[in-house]
N, C-alpha and C positions, 0 to 999 in steps of 0.2 A: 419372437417365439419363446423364451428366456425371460424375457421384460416383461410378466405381466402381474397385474395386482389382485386379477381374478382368485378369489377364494381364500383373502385377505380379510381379514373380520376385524374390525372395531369393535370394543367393547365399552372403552371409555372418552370422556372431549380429550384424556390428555393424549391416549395413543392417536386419537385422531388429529390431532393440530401437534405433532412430535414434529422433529426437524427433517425425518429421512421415514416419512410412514410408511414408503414401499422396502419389503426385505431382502430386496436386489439392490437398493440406494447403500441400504446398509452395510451388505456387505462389498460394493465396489468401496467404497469411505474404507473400510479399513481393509481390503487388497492395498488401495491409494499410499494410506496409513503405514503397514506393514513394511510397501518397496522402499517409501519416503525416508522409514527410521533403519531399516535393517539392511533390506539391498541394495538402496544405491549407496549406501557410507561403503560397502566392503569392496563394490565392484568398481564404480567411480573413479577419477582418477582425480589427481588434486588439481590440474587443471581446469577441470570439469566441476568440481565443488567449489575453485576460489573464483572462475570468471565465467560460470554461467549459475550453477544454482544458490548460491550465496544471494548476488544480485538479485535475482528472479523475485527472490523470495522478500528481501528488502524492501526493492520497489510494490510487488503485491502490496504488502503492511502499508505504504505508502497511498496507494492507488484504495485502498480500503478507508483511509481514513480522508483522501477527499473524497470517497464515492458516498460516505457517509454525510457530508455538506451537501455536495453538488448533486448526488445523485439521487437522496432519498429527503432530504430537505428543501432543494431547490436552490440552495443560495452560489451563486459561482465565486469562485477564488483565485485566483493568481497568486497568492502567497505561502504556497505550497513550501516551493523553497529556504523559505523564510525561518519559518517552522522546523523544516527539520534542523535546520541552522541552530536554533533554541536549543531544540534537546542534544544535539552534540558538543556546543559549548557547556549547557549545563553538565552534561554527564563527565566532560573533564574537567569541570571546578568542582564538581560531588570529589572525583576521585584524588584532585590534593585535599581539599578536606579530608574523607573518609578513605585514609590509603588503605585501611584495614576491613574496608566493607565489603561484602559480596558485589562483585560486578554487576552481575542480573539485576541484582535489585536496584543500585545506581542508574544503569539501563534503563527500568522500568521508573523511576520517580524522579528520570531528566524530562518525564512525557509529560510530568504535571506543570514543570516549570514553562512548557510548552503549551499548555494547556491555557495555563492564566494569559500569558503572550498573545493568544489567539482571541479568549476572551475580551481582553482587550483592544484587538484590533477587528474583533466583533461586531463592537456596538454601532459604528455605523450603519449596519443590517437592521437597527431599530426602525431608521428612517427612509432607507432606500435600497433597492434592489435591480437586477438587472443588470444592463449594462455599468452603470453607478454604481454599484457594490464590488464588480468586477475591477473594477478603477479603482475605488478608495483599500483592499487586498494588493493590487499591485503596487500601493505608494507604503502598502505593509513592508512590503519587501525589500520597497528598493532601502525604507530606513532601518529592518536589520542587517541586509547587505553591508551599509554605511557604515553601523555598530559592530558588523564581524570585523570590519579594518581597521576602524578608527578607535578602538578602546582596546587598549591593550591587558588592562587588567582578565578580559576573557582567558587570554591566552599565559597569561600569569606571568607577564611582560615577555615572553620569548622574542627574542631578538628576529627568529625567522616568522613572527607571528602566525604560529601556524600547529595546532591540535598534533602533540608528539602524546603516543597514545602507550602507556605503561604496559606491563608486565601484571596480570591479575592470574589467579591459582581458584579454582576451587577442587577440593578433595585433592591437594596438590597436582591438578593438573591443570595446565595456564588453559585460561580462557581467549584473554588478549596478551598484546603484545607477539615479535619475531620469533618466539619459541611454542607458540599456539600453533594446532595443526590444521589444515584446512577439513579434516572430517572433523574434529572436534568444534571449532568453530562453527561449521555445518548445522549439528546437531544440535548447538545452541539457539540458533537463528529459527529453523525448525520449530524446534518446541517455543520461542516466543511468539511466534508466527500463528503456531496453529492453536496455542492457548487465547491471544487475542481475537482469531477469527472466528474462534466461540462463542466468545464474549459479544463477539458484534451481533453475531448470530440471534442471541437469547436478548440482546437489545434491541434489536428492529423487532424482536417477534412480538414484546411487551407493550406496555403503554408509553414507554419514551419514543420506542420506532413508531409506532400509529400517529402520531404524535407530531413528530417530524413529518412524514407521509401525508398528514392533512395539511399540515402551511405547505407542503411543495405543490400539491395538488390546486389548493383553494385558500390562500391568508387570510382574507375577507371571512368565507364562511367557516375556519375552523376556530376564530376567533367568537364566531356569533357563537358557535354551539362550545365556550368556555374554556378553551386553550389560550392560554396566558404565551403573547405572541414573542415577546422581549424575553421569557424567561427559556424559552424551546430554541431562538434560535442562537441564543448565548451560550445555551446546552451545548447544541450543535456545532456550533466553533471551538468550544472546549474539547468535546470528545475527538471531533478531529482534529485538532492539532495537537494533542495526547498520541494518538496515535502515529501523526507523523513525526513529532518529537523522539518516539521511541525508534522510528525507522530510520532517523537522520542518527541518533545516537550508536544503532546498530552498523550502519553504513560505516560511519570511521571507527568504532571499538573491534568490529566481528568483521570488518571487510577490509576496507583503505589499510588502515593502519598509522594514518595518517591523514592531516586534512588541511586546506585551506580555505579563505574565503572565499575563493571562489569555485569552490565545490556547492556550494549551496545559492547558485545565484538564478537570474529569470528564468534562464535557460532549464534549467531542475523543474522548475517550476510548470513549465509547459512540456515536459515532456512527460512528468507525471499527470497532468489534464491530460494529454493524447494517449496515454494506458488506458485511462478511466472513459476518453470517448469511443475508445475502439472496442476497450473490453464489452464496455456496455455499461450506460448511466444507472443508478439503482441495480445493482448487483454483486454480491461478494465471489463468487466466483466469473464473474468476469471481470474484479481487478486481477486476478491471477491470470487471466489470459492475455489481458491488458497489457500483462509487465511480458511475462512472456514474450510474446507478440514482439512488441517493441525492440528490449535487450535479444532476442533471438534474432530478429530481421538484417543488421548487419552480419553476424555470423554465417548468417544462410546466404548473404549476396558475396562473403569472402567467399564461402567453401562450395558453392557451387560450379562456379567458374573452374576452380583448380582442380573438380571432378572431370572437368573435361579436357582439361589437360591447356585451359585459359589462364594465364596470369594475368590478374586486375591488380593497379595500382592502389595502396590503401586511400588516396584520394579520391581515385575514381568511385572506391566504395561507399567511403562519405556521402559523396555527391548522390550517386544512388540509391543511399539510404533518404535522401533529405525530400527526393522527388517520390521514390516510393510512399514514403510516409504520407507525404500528403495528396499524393492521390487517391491514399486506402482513406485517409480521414473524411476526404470528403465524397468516395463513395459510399463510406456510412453511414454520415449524415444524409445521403441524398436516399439511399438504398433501402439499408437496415438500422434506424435511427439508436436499437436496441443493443449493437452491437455483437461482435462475438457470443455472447451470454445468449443472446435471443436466440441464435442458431442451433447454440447447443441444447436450448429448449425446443426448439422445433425438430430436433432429432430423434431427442427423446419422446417427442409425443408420438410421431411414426414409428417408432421402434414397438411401441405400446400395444400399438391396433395394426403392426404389420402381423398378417399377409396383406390385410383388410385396408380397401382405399380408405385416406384421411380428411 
């Protein structure tokens, strides 16, 4: 009733191909906007900002930059983990270098050194795909896994080898480190999140997403009609692992506080794929339901029991989290191959032409 685009005039391609052409899209985006930056920091509780939306939002960035490989390019990875791995060691070798530099920006240019990482464990993608490419990403892994143990210069010989994460300030007030508050860090994480999700946004919209979107679709024929096959999908492992670089740097600078190697190992690695298969493959907002989804699922099998006056062992939870999980993955697959994302697209189309059958 509410939902509709009747009486909505186009006047130019640009309002017509804009990101939110309906003026209901608009303004839910910044209701979204508005709670995201102003209501929940005051009402929240720092429980609630350090071990549910901090995460969430982490993992999204995460689940974005493989959805950008896997999901709009085609190419599968397993070396998710790996990557983020990159940008959190780099981001604390920037920070004994530059003890004097803006954190964010450290933050943001450990994704590059994650970037190149990726590109080079890319090129295999020149020559094979599929299942083989899925394989040659998980041998990505297991050798930075090896490199987070085995080379101690990452960690700048720390005897506990293990990312002890500073004290940064900006406008005097700490960003990272024991003395950062959990809205404050909040609000950092936020604005990284939703400035890169922009960015993805106006990339898939252009000639690099189109781009991508033809080798997923057809390699063969988007090379016949002059897409340069080697330089798209190098691309494409650059920008995602940039991306997950910056979410693996975020995770221990604005989250953990701290990290080891094996924060970043297979296991990372697939459970950021199972965001990206639930959320839904090709979609930015279904990494965000994706991570959701996931990080929320245990919480909801602790707290629902104990609504009822049930105590479950945190084991038991585990366990329940492990069988639930994959029995949603593979009603997905079998179901709704589109995931979460597709749903919420099929909502909104009925919402569009309700009262009116669809």
């Amino acid at each position: 009733m509410f939902y509709r685009e009747a009486g909505q005039f186009k006047t130019s391609y640009s309002a017509d191909e804009s990101v939110f052409p309906i003026l209901q899209d608009r303004i839910g985006i910044a209701v979204i906007l508005g709670l995201a930056f102003v209501v929940i920091p005051l009402t929240a509780t720092s429980f609630t900002l350090s071990s549910v939306l901090i995460p969430v939002l982490i993992f999204s960035l995460a689940a974005i930059g493989l959805n950008l490989l896997t999901g709009y390019t085609g190419l599968l990875s397993l070396g998710t983990g790996g990557f983020m791995g990159v940008g959190a060691y780099a981001c604390y070798k920037l920070t004994s270098l530059f003890p004097n530099a803006n954190i964010i920006v450290l933050i943001l240019a450990s994704g590059f050194f994650s970037a190149g990482i990726g590109a080079v464990f890319g090129l295999p993608s020149l020559r094979i795909k599929g299942f083989y490419l899925a394989v040659a990403t998980l041998a990505s892994q297991f050798f930075l896994s090896w490199c987070f143990v085995r080379v101690p210069w990452l960690v700048n010989y720390n005897v506990s080898n293990a990312i002890e994460v500073p004290t940064r300030t900006m406008f005097d007030i700490p960003i990272t480190g024991p003395n950062a508050t959990p809205m404050t860090r909040y609000l950092v994480v936020l604005s990284i999140v939703v400035g890169m999700t922009w960015l993805a946004s106006n990339l898939l919209r252009g000639r690099i997403g189109r781009t991508w979107m033809a080798v997923r679709d057809m390699d063969i024929a988007a090379e016949l009609i002059g897409i340069r096959l080697y330089r798209t999908k190098l691309l494409a492992f650059a920008v995602s692992s940039f991306y997950c670089g910056v979410a693996g740097a975020m995770m221990v600078f604005l989250w953990l506080g701290a990290a080891e190697a094996d924060s970043f190992n297979i296991n990372q690695s697939f459970l950021i794929l199972f965001m990206v298969i639930i959320g839904g493959l090709g979609s930015l907002i279904g990494s965000f339901f994706g991570a959701a989804f996931i990080w929320g699922l245990p919480i909801v099998l602790k707290m629902l029991p104990e609504f009822f006056g049930v105590k479950i062992h945190a084991a038991t939870v585990e366990h329940l989290q492990f069988m639930t999980l994959g029995a949603l993955i593979i009603f997905f697959l079998v179901v709704e191959p589109h995931g979460l994302a597709r749903l919420w697209q099929i909502g909104k189309q009925k919402l569009r032409v309700w009262p009116f059958p669809y």
